[in-house]
C-alpha positions in Angstrom: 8.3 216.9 -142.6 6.1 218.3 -144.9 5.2 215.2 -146.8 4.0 213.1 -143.9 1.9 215.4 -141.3 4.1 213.8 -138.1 5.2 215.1 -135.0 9.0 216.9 -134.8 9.0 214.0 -132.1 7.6 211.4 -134.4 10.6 212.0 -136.9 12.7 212.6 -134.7 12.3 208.7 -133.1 11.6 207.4 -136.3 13.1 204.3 -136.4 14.9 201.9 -140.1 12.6 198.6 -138.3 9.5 201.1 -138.9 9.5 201.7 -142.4 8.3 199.0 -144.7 9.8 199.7 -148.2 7.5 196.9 -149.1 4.0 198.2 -148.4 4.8 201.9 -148.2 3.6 202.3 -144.7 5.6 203.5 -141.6 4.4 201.8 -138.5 4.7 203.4 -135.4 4.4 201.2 -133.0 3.2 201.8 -128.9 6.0 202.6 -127.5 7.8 201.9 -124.1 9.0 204.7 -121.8 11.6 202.5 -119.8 14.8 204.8 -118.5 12.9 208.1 -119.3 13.0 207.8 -122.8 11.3 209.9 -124.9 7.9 208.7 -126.2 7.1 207.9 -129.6 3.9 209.3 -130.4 2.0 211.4 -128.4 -0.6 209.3 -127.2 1.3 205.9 -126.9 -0.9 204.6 -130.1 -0.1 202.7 -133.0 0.3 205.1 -136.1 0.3 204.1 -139.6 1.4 206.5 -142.0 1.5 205.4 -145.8 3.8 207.0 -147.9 3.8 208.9 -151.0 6.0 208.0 -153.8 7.8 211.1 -153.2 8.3 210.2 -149.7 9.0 207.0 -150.4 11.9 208.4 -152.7 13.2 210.9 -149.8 12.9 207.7 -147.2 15.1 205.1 -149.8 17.7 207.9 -150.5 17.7 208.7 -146.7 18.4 204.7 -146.1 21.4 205.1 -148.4 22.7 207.3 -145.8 21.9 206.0 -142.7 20.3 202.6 -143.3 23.2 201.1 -140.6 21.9 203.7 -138.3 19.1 202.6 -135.7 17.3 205.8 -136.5 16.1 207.0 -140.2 17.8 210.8 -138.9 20.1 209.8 -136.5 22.1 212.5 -134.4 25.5 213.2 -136.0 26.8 213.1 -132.6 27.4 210.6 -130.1 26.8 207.0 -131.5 24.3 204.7 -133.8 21.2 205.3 -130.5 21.5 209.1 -130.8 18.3 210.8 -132.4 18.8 214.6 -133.6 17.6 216.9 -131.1 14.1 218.2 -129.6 15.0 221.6 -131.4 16.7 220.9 -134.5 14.2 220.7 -137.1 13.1 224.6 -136.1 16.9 225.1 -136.0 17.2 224.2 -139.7 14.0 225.7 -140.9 15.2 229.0 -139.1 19.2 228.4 -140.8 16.6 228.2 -144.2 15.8 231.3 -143.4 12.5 230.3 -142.6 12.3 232.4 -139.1 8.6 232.4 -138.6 8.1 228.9 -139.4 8.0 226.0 -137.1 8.1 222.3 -137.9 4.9 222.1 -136.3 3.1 224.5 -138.8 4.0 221.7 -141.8 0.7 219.9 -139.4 -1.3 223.0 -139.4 -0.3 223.9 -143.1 -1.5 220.7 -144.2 -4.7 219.9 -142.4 -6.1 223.3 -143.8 -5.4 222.8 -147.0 -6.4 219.1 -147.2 -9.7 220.5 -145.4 -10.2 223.2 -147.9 -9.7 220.6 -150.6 -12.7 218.8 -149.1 -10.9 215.7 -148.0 -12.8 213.9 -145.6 -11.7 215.1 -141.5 -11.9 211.7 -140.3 -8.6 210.7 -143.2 -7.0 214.2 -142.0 -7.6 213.7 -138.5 -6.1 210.0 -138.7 -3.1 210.8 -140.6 -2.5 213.7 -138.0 -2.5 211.1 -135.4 -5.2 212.8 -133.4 -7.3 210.8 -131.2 -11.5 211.2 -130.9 -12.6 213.6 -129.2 -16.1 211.7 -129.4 -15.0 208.6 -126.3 -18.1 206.9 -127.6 -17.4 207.1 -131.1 -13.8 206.5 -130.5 -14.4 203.1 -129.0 -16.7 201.9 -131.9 -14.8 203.4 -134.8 -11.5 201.7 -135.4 -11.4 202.2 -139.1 -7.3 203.1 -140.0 -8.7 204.8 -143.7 -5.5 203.5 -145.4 -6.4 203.2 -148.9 -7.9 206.4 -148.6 -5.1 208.4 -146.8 -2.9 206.6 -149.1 -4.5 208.5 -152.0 -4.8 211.7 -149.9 -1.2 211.7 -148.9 0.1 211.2 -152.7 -2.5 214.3 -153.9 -0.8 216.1 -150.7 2.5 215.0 -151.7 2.0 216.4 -154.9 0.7 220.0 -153.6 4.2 220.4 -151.8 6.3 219.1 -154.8 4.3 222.0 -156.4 6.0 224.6 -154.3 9.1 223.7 -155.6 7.9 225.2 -159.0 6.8 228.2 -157.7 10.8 229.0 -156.8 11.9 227.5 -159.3 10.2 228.6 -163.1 
């Protein structure tokens, strides 16, 4: 969570045919909501996310594990369609003893530091998935930032691996 800015439901329906080792990018794709399945992404958009080469690391280990798996954190219940559920990323960060924290404030953690590092809003807004407010702007602007978020998201990557030292001298 805290290396990529998505959604609990983002990571949650993450899926192996999403990630491309290859480029370093996770495509989410527009999804379908046939059966009353849960969406995707928010706002039914596509959603590149390039990885860092730390989460490129955690992603490759995680394949090890379940790679045969139709999702990249598939439920440990139930069979290879199962995704973990809606609560069980705050379950974990509350078993972490991390009571206070939800795996929604990773988002909110991240965007106000990358903003207070002066990256530029439009790379922090993309990468958080958030759509235009600006409907004018929003139709002429289609630029995706990659190269730019790429280099944001390995600096970022780099603040939380950071952390780690702090607990750890």
């Amino acid at each position: 969570m805290s290396h990529t800015m998505l959604r609990s439901i983002e990571i949650r329906r993450m899926k192996w045919q999403y990630v491309d080792f290859e480029s370093k990018i996770i495509n989410f794709p527009i999804s379908t909501r046939s059966n009353n399945q849960e969406r995707t992404t928010k706002k039914n958009r596509i959603h590149l996310v390039p990885m860092s080469n730390q989460l490129f690391i955690l992603l490759k280990s995680q394949y090890i594990e379940s790679g045969n798996k139709e999702f990249v954190f598939p439920s440990v219940y139930g069979n290879n369609s199962n995704t973990i559920g809606n609560s069980t990323l705050n379950v974990a960060l509350k078993n972490m003893g991390l009571k206070t924290v939800t795996a929604h404030d990773f988002r909110a953690t991240a965007s106000t530091i990358l903003n207070e590092k002066d990256f530029d809003e439009n790379w922090i807004e993309k990468q958080l998935a958030h759509a235009d407010q600006n409907k004018t702007r929003a139709s002429y602007n289609h630029a995706k930032y990659m190269e730019q978020r790429s280099n944001m998201m390995q600096q970022w990557a780099d603040i939380v691996d950071s952390w780690k030292d702090i607990n750890n001298p």
